[in-house]
C-alpha positions in Angstrom: 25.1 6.0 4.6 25.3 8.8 1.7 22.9 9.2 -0.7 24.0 9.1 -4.1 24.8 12.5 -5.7 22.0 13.7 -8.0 23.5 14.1 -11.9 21.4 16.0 -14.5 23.0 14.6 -17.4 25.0 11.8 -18.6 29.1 13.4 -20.2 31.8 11.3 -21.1 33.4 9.8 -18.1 30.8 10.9 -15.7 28.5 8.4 -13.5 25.0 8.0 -15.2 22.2 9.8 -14.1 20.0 8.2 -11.0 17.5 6.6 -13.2 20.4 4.7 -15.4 22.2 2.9 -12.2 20.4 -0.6 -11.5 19.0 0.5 -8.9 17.5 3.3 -10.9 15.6 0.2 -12.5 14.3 -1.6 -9.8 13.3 1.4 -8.2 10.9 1.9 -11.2 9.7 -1.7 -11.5 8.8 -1.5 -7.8 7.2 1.9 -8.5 5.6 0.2 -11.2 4.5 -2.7 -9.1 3.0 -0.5 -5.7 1.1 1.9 -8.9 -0.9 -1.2 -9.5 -1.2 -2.2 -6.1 -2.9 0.7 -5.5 -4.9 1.0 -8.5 -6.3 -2.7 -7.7 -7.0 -1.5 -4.2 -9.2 1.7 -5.1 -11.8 -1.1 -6.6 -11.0 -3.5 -3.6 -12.0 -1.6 -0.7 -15.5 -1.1 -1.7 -15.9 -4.1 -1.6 -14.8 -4.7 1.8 -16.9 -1.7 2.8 -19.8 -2.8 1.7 -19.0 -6.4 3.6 -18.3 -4.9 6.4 -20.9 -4.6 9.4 -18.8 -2.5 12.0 -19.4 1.4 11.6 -15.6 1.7 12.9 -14.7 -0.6 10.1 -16.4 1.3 7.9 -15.3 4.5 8.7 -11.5 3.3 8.8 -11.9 1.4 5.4 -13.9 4.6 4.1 -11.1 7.0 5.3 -8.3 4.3 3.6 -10.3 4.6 0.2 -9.8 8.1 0.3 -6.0 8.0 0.9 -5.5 5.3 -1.4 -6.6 7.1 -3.7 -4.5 9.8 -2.7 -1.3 7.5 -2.9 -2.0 6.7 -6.8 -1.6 10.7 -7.4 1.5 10.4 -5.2 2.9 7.6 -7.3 2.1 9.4 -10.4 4.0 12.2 -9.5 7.2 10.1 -8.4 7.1 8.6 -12.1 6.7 12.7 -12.8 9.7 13.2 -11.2 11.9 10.4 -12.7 10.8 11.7 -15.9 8.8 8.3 -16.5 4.6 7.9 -17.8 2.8 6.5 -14.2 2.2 3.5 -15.5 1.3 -0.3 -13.2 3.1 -3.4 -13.4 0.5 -6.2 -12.2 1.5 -6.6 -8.5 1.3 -10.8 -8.3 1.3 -10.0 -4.3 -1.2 -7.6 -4.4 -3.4 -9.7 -6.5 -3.3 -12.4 -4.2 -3.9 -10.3 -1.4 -7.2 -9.1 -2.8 -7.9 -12.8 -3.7 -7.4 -14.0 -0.6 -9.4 -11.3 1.0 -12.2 -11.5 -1.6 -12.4 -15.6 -0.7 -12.4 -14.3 3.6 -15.8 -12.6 2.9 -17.6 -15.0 0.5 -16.4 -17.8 3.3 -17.1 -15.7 6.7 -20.6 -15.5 8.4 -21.8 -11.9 8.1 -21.1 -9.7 11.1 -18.4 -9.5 13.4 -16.8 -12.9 12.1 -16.5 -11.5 8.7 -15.5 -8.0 9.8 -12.6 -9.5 12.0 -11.6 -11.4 8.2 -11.8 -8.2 6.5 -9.6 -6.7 9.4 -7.1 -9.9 8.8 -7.2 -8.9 5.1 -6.5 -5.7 5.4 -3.5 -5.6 7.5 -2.2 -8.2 5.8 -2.5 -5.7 3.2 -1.2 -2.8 4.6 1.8 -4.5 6.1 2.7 -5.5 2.3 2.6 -2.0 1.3 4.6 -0.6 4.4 7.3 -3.2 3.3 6.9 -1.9 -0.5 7.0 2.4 0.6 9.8 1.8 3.0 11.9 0.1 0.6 11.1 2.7 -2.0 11.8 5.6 0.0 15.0 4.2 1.1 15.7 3.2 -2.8 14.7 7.3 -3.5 16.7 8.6 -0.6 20.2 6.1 -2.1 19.1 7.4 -5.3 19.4 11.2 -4.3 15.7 11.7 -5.3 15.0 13.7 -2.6 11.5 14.9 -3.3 10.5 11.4 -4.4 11.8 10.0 -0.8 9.8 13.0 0.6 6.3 12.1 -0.9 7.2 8.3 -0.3 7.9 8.7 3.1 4.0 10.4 3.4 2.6 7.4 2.0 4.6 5.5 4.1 3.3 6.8 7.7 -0.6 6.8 6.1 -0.2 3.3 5.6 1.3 2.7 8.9 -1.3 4.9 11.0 -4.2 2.6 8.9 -3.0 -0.2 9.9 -2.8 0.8 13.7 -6.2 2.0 13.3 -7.3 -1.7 12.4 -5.7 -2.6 15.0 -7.3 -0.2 17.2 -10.7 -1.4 15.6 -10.2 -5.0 16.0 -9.1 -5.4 19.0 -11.5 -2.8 20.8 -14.4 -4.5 19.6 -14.8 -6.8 16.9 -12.2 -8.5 18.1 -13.2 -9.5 21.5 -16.9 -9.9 19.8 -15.8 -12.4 17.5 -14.1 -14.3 20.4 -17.7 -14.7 22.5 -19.3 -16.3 19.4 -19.7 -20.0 18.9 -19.3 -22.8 16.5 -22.5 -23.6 15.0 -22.6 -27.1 13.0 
């Protein structure tokens, strides 16, 4: 497929510029949308840190933090480079993601059982934002937004290489741990 030609300017009788198309629109609302997502998530993840009993968990949540707040300076310079202000769109997803994984720790015995709901939470995480940068990067690549598609396609593998270190995590371990432990009435 051929990626839309990039225009700098809008004369009479030519195609509008990227950002004009429809798809120049829901590629901003879903920009918009993934801004908050990870916004929400830099105040998230402490949380789950500190829940969390595993020091692989840790690390791996403490090492996501840092990225995640990585990816919101990312997404601010995509809206740089559409020539839009970086500014969220309350991701209803997102929001019950973080609810959902908020109610796994207040509802999980401390220890491994809670760290193997944290792990659940956070992929199911992750796997909503791999969805979210692979459809934006292909949006920016149709687009012709080259350098956009470039810095979305970064995002894009971090999120995938975190989720397959929870993976790595949960099933090495906590996992396996979680598995030995029995019902208590």
């Amino acid at each position: 497929m051929k990626a839309k030609t990039h225009t700098t300017g809008q004369e009479e009788g030519s195609q509008p510029t990227e950002m004009e198309t429809k798809l120049g629109k829901l590629f901003e609302e879903e920009l918009r949308d993934i801004y908050w997502a990870e916004k929400a998530l830099t105040k998230a993840i402490p949380k789950m840190i500190k829940n969390a009993s595993s020091t692989d968990l840790i690390a791996a949540l403490e090492t996501h933090l840092t990225e995640t707040e990585d990816h919101v300076k990312r997404a601010e310079k995509v809206f740089e480079i559409i020539g839009k202000t970086a500014r969220g769109k309350t991701c209803e997803a997102m929001e019950g993601l973080i609810k959902e994984a908020e109610e796994i720790m207040e509802e999980s015995e401390e220890g491994v059982m809670r760290d193997a709901g944290i792990i659940a939470a956070a992929q199911k995480v992750e796997h909503y934002e791999i969805a979210s940068y692979g459809t934006l990067r292909t949006y920016a690549q149709t687009l012709g937004l080259d350098e956009a598609a470039a810095i979305l396609e970064k995002t894009l593998k971090d999120e995938k290489k975190a989720d397959e270190i929870l993976t790595t995590v949960a099933t090495s371990a906590i996992n396996l741990e979680a598995a030995e432990e029995e019902v208590s009435e």
